[in-house]
N, C-alpha and C positions, 0 to 999 in steps of 0.2 A: 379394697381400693384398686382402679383400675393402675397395672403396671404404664410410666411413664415410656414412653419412645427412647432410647439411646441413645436418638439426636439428644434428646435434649439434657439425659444425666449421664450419659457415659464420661470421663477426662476428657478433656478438647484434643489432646497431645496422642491421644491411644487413638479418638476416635478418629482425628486426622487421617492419622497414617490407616487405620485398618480403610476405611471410605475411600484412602487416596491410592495407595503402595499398589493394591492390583492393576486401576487404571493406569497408573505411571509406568507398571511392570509389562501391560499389553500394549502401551505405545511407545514402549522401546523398541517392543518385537517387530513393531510396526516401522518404524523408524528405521530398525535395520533392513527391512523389504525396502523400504525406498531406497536405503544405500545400494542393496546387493542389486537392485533390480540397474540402478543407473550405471554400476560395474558391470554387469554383462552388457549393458546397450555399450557401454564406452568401449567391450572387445570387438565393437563393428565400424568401432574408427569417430575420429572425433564431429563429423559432420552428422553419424548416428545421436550422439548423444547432444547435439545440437537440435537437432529435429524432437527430440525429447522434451527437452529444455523448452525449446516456443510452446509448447502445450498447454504448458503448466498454468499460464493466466486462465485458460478453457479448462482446466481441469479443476483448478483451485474454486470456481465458479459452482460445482456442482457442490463440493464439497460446504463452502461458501452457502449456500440456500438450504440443503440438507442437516448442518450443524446448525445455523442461524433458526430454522422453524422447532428444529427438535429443541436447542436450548430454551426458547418462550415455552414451549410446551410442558419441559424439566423442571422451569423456574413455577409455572403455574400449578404443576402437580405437589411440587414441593411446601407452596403457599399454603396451598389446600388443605395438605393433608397435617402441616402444622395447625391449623385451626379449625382440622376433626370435620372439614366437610368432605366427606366419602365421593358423597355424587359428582359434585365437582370435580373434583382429582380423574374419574374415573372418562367423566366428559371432558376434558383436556385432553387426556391421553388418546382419546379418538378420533377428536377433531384434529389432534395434531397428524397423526396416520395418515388421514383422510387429505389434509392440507397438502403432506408427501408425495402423495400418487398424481394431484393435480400440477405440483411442479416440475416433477418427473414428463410431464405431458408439454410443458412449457419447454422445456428444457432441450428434450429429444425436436423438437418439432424446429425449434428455433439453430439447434447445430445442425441439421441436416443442411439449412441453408447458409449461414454465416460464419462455418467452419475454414474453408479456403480460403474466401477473401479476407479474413481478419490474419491468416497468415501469410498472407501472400503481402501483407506491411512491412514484412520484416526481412526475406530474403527473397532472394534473384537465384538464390543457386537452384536447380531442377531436382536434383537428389534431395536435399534437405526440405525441401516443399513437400514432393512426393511423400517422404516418408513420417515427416508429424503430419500431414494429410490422413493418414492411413492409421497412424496412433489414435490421431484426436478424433476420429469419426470413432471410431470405439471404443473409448472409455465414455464418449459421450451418449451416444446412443443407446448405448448397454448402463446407463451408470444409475438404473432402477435399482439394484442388488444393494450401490451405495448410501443410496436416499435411505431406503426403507433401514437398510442394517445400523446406522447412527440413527434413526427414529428410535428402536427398537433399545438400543445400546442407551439413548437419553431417558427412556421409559423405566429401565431399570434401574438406570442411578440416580434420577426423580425418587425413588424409591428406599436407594440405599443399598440393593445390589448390585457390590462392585464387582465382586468375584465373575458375578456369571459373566458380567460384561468384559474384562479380562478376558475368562477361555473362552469367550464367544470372536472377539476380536484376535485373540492369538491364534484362533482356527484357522481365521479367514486367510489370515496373513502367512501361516505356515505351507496353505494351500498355495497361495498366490509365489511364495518362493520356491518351492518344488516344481510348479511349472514355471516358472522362467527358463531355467536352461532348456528342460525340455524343449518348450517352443521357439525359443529364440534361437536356439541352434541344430534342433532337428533330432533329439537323443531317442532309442527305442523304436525305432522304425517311426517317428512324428516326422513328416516335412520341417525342414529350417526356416522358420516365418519373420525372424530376422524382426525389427522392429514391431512389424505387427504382432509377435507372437508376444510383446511385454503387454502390450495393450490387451489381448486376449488371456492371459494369465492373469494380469489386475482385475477383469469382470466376473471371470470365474473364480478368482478371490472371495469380492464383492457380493459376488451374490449367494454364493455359499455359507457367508456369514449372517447374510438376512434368511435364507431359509433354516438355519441353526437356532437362529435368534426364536423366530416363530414355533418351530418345534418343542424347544426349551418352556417358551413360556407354556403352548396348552398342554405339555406335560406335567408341569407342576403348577400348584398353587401360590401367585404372589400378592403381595396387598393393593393388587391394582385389576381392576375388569378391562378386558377388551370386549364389548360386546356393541355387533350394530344400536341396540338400543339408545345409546350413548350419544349416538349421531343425530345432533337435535342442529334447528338452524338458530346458532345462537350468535347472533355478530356481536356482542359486547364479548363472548370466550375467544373469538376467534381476533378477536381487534387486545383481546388483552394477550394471549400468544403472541402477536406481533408485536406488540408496546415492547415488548424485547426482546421477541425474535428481529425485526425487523433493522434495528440497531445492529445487533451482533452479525445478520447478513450483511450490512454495509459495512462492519468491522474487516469479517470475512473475507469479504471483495475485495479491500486496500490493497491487501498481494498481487492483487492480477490485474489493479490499476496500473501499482507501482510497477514491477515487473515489467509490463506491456510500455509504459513509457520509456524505463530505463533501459528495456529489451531495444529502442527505437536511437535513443541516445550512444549505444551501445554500438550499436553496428555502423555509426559512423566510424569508428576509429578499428572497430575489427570484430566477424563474428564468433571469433576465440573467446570474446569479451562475453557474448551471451552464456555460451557453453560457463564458462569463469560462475556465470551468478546462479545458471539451473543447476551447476552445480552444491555450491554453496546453500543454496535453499535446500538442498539434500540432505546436507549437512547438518544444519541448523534445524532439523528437525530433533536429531539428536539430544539438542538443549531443551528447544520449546516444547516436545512434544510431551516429557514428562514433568514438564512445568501445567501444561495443557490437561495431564492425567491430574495433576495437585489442585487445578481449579474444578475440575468436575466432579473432585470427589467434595470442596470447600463448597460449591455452589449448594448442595443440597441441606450442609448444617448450617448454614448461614441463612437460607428458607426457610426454615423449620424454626429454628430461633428467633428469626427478625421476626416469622407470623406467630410465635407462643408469646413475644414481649421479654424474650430474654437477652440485655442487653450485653451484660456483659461476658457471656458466649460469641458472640455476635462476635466481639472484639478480640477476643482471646485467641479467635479462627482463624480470623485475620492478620493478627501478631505473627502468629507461630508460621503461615502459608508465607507469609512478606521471608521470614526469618531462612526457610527451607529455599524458596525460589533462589536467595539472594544465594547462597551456599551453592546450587546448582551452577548459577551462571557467575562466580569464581572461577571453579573448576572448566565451566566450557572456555571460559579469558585464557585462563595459565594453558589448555591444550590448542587454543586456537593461535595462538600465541610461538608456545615452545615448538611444536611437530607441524605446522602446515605443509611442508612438500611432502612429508611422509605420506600423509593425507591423499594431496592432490595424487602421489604416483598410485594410489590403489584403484583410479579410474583410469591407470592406463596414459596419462596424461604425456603430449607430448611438449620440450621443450615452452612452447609458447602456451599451452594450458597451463603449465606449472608457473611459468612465470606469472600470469596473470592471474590467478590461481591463489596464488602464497601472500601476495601484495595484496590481492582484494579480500581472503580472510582475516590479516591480520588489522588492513584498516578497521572494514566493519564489528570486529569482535572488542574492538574498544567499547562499545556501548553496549555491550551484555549486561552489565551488571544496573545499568541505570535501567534497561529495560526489568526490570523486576517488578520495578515499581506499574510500568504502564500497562505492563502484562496480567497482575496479579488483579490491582487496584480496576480494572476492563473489567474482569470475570466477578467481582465483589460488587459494585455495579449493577451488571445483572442481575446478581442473588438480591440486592437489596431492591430490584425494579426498575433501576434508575437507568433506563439504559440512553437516554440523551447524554448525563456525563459517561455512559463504556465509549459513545460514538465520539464522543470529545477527544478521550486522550485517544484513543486508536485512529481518529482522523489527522492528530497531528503525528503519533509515531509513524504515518505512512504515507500523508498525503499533504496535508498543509505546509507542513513544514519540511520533509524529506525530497520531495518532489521538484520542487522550486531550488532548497539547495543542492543537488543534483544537478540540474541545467544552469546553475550560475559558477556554481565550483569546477564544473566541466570546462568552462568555457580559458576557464585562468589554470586549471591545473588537470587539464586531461582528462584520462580513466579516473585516475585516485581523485578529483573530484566527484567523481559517482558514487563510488564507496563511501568517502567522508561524510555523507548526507546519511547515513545511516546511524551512527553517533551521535550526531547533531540533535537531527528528529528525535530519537530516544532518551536524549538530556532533556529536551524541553515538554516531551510529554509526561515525562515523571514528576517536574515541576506542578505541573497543572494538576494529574492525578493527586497529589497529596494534597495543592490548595482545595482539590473540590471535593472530598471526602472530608477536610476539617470544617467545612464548611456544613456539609449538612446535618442537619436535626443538633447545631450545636458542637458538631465535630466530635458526640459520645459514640462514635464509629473508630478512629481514627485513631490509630495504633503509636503515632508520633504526634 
């Protein structure tokens, strides 16, 4: 008798953590590149790490389109190969590459031209223009290394290789901080590129991670084909990739909605205030990102099970990911909480950073822990297909609902109305997340 997959007989609880603990463990490392990278930009003064911070809606965008095509592609290889169709899984994986390259093409083509004007909404100052001018045309331009490297990084944990995805991702990212100072300050006889040298340390990151990735795979053998053959014109594969890629790209996006509005709301009262949230989204990677590593490695047994008919796996995965997130985002409460100026001083921050700084973590960290639910129950979603409810509750943690209260709490209570909208939003989409997963198929999903 043919041996069972260990999706589907391994302990939920082992098999959790071995699928997830790498991913979690490579987006820490990751998470600290974005810290250490916005501490050197903040050694060139706070209007540098300003000019950083406007980026991020154009950044979060590529990132946004590249995670959103690879996840439909992860969710359909996963389908697949739960229910033993080979060809399928292998023509997923291709179509999803191939989907990659064309948005790579979108993307580069469309910032060449609406790069400047989309920043030029936000600041008057000439230095601060200039210099996320010169970030954002190259992360942009250059950010093929990024698409293709999470394509590649989704293909294998479609799969179940978390590991390589892990050292594949810790590579890119160890790279990426080793050059930072280099470039940004000129070490070893390098010119000092000062902001642009972050941006050029992120692509050469980036794209050393997708050429690792690609090496990797045709030096070993995995349980997935890349091969042109694959590449068929098949618009019901490519419309089912998006049935929820397509969702999770508008999930995606809400950051660099939200952001870009509040970014706007924000600089009425002061653009210390912006620098305050590019920061904090830096931050905050910290929490989500290994909650982020805990959903990609959940997405894959929760495919594998929902397509073999095993239900009570299904829930068990879900139990246990609800149980770990919620513990995560404690801990981020009690340290966002106890230590924020410690925090804010390690960018350097001046008096008015820190103040704005210490007040806007500790509002928004209120709502960590209710995000668990709309974090977790978004990525379950996914794995289960359903990606109209992942856009539901992610439309309200970000935009329905955060957005609006944001511009009415401003108006009666300042900054700290901005902030408070982020608590708000994240109560009221964990509400909804739990009604709409007891809701389907009977609510034998649904862990409460």
């Amino acid at each position: 008798m043919e041996k069972k997959n260990e999706l589907q007989t391994k302990p939920i609880g082992r098999l959790l953590l071995s699928m997830s603990f790498p991913v979690m463990l490579s987006m820490l490392i990751q998470s600290l590149y974005n810290i250490i990278d916005s501490i050197y930009v903040s050694r060139l003064g706070t209007n540098a790490l300003t000019a950083v911070s406007l980026a991020y809606p154009l950044q979060n965008i590529i990132i946004s389109v590249a995670v959103g095509t690879s996840v439909g592609m992860s969710s359909v290889i996963s389908i697949y190969k739960g229910a033993g169709n080979e060809e399928k899984a292998n023509q997923a994986a291709v179509t999803g590459l191939f989907c990659t390259g064309i948005s790579y093409i979108v993307i580069a083509v469309a910032g060449i031209f609406f790069i400047k004007p989309f920043l030029q909404m936000f600041t008057e100052e000439p230095f601060i223009l200039e210099e996320a001018c010169k970030y954002t045309y190259i992360v942009i331009c250059a950010s093929f290394g990024c698409l293709f490297q999470l394509a590649m990084e989704k293909i294998f944990q479609g799969i179940g290789e978390m590991k390589v995805t892990m050292y594949l991702m810790a590579g890119g990212c160890i790279i990426n901080i080793i050059l930072d100072p280099i470039l940004i300050f000129g070490l070893f006889g390098v010119p000092a590129m000062g902001v642009s040298g972050a941006g050029i340390a992120t692509v050469i990151g980036q794209i050393s991670a997708a050429v690792l990735s690609f090496v990797v795979y045709f030096r070993r053998d995995f349980a997935i084909s890349i091969h042109p053959k694959y590449l068929k014109k098949d618009k019901k594969m490519i419309a089912q990739i998006y049935n929820v890629g397509i969702p999770s790209i508008t999930m995606m996006l809400l950051p660099s909605v939200l952001v870009t509005v509040l970014n706007k709301v924000l600089a009425n009262f002061s653009e210390v205030h912006i620098a305050a949230l590019g920061v904090y989204y830096k931050l905050q990677t910290f929490i989500y990102m290994p909650v982020n590593g805990l959903i990609q490695g959940m997405r894959p047994i929760i495919g594998f099970n929902y397509g073999a008919g095993e239900t009570k796996r299904v829930k068990a995965v879900i139990r246990d990911s609800l149980l770990i997130t919620s513990g995560i985002m404690v801990v981020g409460t009690i340290v966002a909480m106890g230590i924020p100026k410690q925090i804010f001083q390690l960018f350097d921050a001046d008096k008015f950073l820190l103040q704005a700084g210490v007040t806007a973590l500790r509002i928004i960290s209120i709502g960590f822990v209710f995000s668990a639910f709309g974090v977790i129950y978004t990525g379950i979603f996914e794995a289960l297909g359903l990606g109209k409810s992942s856009l539901c509750v992610s439309l309200l943690r970000q935009f329905i609902v955060t957005i609006p209260a944001a511009l009415i709490l401003s108006m009666y209570f300042g900054v700290n109305g901005v902030w408070a909208a982020f608590p708000i939003g994240e109560i009221v989409a964990a509400i909804v997340a739990i009604i709409l997963l007891k809701k389907y198929d009977g609510g034998k999903y649904s862990p409460i």
